[in-house]
C-alpha positions in Angstrom: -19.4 -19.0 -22.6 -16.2 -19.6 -24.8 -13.0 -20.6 -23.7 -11.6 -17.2 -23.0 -14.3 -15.9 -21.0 -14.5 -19.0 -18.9 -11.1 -18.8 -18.5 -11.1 -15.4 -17.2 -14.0 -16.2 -14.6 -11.8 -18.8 -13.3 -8.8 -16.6 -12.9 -11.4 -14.5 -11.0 -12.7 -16.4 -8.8 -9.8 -17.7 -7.4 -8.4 -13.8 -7.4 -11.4 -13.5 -4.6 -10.7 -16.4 -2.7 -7.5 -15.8 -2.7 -8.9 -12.0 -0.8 -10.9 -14.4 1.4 -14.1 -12.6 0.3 -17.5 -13.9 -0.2 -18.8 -10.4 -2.5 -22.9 -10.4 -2.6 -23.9 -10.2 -6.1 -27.5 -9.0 -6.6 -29.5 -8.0 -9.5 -29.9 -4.5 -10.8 -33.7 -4.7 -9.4 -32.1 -5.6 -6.1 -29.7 -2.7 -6.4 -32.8 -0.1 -6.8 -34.1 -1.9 -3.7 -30.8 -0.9 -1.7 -30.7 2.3 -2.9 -34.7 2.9 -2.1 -33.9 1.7 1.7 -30.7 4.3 1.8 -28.0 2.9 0.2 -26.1 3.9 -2.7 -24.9 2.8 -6.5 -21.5 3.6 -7.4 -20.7 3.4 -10.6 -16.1 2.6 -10.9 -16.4 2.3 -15.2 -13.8 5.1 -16.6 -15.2 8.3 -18.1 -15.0 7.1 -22.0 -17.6 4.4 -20.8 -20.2 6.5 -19.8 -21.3 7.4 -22.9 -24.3 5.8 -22.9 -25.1 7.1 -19.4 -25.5 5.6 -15.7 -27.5 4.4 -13.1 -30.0 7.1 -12.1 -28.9 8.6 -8.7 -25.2 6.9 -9.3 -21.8 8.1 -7.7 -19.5 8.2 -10.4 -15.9 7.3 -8.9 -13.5 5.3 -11.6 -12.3 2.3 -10.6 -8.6 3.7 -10.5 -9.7 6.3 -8.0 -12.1 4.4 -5.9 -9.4 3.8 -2.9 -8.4 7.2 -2.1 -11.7 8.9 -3.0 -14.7 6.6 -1.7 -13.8 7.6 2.4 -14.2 11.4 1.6 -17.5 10.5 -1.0 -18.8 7.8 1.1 -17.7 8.5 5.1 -20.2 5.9 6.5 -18.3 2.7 7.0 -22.5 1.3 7.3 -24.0 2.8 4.6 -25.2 0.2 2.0 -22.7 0.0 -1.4 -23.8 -1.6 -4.4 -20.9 -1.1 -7.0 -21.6 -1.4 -10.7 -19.0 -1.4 -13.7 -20.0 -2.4 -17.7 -20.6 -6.4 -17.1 -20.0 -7.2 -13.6 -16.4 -8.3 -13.0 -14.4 -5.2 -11.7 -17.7 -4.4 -9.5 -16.7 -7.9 -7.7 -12.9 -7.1 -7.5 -13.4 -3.6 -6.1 -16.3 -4.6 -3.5 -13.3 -6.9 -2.3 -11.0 -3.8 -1.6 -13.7 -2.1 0.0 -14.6 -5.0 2.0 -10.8 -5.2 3.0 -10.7 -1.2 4.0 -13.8 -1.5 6.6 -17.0 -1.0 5.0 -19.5 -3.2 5.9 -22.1 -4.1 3.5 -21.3 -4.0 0.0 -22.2 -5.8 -2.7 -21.4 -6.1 -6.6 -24.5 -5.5 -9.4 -24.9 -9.0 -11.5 -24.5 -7.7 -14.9 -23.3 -4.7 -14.4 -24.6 -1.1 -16.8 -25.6 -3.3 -19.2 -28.0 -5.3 -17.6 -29.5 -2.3 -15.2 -30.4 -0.7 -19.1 -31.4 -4.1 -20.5 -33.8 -3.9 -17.0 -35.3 -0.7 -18.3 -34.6 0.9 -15.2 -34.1 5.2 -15.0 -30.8 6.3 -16.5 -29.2 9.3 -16.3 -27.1 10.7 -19.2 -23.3 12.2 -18.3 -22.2 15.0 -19.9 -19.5 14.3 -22.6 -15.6 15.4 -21.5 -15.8 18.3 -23.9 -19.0 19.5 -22.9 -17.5 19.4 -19.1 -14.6 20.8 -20.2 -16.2 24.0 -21.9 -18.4 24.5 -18.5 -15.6 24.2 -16.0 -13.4 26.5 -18.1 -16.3 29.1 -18.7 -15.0 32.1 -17.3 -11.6 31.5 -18.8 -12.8 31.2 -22.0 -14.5 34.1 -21.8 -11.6 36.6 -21.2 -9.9 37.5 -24.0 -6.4 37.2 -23.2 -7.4 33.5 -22.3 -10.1 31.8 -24.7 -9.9 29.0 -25.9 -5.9 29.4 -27.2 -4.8 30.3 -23.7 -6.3 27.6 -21.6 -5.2 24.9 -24.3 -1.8 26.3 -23.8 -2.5 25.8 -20.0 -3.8 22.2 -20.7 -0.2 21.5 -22.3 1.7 23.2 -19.7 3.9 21.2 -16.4 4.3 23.4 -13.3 6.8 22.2 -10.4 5.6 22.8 -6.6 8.0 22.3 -4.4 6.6 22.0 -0.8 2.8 20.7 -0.3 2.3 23.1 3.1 0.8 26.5 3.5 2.0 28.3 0.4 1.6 25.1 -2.1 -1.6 24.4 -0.8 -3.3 27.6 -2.4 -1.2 27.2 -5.3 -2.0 24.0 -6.5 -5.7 24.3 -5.8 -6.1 27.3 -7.9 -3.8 26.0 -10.5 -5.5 22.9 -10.8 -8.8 24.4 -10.9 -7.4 26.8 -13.6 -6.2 23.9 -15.8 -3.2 23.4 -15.8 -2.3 20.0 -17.5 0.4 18.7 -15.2 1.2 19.2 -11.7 4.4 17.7 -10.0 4.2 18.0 -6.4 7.5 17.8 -4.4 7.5 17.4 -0.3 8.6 14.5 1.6 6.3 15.2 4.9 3.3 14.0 6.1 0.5 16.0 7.3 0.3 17.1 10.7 -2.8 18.6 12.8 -0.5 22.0 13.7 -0.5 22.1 9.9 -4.4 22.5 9.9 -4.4 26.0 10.4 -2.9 26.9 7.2 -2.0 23.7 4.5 -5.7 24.0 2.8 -4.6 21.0 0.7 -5.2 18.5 3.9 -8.0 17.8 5.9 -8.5 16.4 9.7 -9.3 12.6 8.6 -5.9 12.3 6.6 -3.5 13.3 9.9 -0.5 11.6 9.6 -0.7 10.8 5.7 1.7 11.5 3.1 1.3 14.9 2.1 2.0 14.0 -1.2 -0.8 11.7 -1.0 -3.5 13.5 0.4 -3.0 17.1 -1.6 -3.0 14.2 -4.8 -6.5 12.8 -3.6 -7.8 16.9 -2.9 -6.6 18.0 -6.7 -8.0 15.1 -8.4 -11.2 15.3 -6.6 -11.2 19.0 -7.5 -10.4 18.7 -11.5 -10.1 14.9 -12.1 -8.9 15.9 -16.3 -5.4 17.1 -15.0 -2.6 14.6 -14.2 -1.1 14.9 -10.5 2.1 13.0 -10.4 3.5 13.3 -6.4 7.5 12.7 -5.3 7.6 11.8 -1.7 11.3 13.1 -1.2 13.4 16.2 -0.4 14.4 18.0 -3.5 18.4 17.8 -3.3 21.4 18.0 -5.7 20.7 15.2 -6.8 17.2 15.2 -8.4 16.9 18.7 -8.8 17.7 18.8 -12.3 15.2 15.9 -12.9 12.6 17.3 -11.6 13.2 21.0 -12.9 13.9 19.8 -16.8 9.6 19.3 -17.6 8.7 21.9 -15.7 7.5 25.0 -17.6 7.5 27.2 -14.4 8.7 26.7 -11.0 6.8 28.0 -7.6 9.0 27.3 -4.3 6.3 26.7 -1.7 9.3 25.3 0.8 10.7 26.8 4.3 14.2 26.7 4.4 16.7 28.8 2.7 19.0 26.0 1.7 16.2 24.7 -0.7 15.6 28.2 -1.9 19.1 28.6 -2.7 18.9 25.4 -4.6 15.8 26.1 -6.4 17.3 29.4 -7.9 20.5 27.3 -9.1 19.2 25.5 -10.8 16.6 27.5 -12.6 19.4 29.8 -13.5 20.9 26.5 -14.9 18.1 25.0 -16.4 16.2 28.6 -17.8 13.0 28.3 -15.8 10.9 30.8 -14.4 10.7 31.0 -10.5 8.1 32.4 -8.6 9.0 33.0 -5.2 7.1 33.1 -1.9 7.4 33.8 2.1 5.0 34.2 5.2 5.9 35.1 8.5 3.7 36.4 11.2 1.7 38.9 9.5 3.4 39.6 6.2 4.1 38.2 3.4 6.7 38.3 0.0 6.9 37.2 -3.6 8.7 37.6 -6.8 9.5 36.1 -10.3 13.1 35.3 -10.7 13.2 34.5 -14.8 16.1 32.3 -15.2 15.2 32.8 -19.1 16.6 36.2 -19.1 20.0 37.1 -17.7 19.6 40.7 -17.2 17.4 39.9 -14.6 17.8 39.7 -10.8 17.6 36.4 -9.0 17.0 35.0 -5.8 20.8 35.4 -4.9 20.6 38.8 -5.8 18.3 39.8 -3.6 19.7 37.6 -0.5 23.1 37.5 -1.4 23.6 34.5 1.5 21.4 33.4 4.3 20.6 35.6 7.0 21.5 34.4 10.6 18.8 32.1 12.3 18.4 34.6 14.6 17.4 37.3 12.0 15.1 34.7 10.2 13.0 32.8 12.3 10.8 30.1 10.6 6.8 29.6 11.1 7.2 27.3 13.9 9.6 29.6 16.1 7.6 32.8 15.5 4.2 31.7 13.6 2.6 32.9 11.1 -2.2 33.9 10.4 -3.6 31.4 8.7 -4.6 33.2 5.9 -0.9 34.5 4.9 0.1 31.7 3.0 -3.4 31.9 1.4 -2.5 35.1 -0.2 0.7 34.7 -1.2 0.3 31.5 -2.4 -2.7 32.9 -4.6 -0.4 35.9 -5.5 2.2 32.8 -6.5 -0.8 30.8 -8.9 -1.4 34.5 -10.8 2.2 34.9 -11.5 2.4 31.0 -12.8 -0.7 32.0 -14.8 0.7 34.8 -16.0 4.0 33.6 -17.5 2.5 30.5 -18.4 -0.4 32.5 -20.9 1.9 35.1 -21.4 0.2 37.7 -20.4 0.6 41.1 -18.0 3.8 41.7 -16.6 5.2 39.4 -14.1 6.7 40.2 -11.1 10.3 40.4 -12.8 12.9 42.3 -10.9 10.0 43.8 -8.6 9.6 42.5 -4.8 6.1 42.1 -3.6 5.9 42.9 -0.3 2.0 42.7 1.9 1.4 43.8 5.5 -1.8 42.3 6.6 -1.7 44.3 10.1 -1.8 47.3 7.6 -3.9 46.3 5.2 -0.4 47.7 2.6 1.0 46.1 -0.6 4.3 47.6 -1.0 6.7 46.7 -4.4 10.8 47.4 -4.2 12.7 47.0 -7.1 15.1 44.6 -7.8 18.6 45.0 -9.4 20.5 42.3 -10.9 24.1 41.5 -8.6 26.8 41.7 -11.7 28.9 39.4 -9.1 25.9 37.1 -7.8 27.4 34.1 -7.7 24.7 32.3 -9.8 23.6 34.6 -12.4 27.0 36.8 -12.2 29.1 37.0 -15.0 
């Protein structure tokens, strides 16, 4: 061992007494033995590593994941972990952290990959990144007005949500599994059982999180090749503008018409596309205000100010099914897809309007307000 790499166990050691952890170390042999009597391998190294394959049988959960992913992967607090990396060292620091958040028996594999192949035991090769990629994006590439030049365009594209609840939720699951290359989530709540019924993005086990957090740990899980990057604040006057000026399109997923108002300022300002959505009861509403194009209608043109409270009850006052956020929010992920490929026509100076009791789409037009105060003249 030379001087750096003794000095780097040193620094390591201490690190884990400093954690006040004693982590088993066992060989890879012993490792096969763990998993043979029901436990489980999981392999933290980052996807460029895995090249040259993993354990057979392995969990594959990267090391910068591991936190938020291994209690929905690996529920059972009892259930026997051996974690392996390349040599041996981040195994040791991460069985520390799992060691710390409850689970019982875990232990660190001596050597790491490189000593379970040097063992000759079974290894399982991982499909390459572009391999994967091809597979998931199959059915895209496959329709013409996608192919491989649309969902590289969707790869390169940023969409704003604003609001992780019952109309994001849908949203961002479809957009993430469609592609899209950056998502920037926007809410400032945390997730409530009442919110169960409706805020896919959430699950029972994560009550009282961030929502921020959790939808992050859902999308990830879901397509772990796009990058989710969360704000755990109320989208004001203040930030607007710096969270609008990436974004390629903007979906309002919020509640309130005061951020509505806001978001169709400042797309107006800024030129962004915003696709707009609203649930109540049993129906359901959504539109594309294109703050590119200033012949067209926007959101103030169609409510030229807020109705009374009276007139406009929200979902907790008069409820809403389940499933209505589902649909419009999916309605809300075609439209992004839409502008974003460029493709169809968008739901530009047209209302979308769906009665679920009736089983009816209707569509009104829209006519841009010469006056409206934002897009006015």
């Amino acid at each position: 061992m030379d001087d750096a790499d003794k000095s780097a166990s040193e620094r390591l050691e201490r690190l884990l007494a400093s954690l006040g952890r004693e982590i088993e170390q066992i060989s890879p042999n012993g490792a096969l033995e763990w998993v043979e009597q029901g436990g489980l391998i999981i392999d933290i190294r980052e996807p460029h590593e895995l090249a040259s394959g993993t354990a057979a049988g392995a969990r594959l959960i990267s090391r910068g994941m591991l936190e938020l992913e291994v209690g929905s992967q690996v529920p059972e607090i009892d259930k026997p972990l051996v974690l392996m990396c390349a040599g041996g060292d981040r195994s040791r620091l991460s069985a520390a952290s799992l060691k710390h958040m409850g689970y019982e028996r875990v232990a660190s594999m001596q050597g790491g990959f490189d000593a379970w192949r040097q063992s000759g035991l079974p290894v399982d090769q991982v499909e390459t990144r572009e391999a994967s990629r091809r597979t998931r994006y199959l059915r895209h590439l496959s329709i013409a007005e996608v192919g491989e030049a649309g969902q590289q365009r969707l790869a390169e594209s940023c969409v704003l949500i604003v609001g992780a609840g019952g109309l994001g939720s849908p949203a961002a699951l479809y957009l993430a599994a469609a592609g899209v290359g950056r998502l920037v989530l926007v809410d400032d709540d945390r997730v409530e059982r009442s919110n169960l019924q409706r805020q896919i993005l959430h699950s029972d086990h994560l009550v009282g999180h961030l929502k921020t957090e959790s939808a992050a740990q859902r999308l990830h899980a879901l397509n772990p090749d796009i990058r989710i990057e969360t704000h755990t604040e109320r989208i004001s006057p203040v930030n607007a503008e710096g969270l609008l000026e990436a974004a390629d399109v903007v979906i309002d997923g919020s509640d309130n018409f005061p951020t509505r108002y806001l978001l169709n300022e400042f797309c107006v300002r800024l030129e962004k596309p915003l696709v707009y959505g609203a649930v109540l009861r049993f129906t359901g509403q959504v539109a594309v205000f294109d703050g590119r194009d200033r012949n067209t209608a926007c959101y103030q043109c169609l409510f030229p100010e807020p109705p009374r409270p009276e007139d406009a009850p929200n979902c907790a006052e008069a409820g809403v099914l389940g499933v209505m956020p589902g649909v419009i929010g999916s309605l809300q992920a075609t439209e992004t897809l839409k502008l974003l490929l460029k493709i169809g026509h968008p739901l530009v100076n047209r209302l979308l309007r769906y009665d679920a009791l009736k089983g009816e789409f209707s569509t009104t037009r829209l006519v841009r307000d010469p006056q409206c105060p934002t897009c006015g003249q």
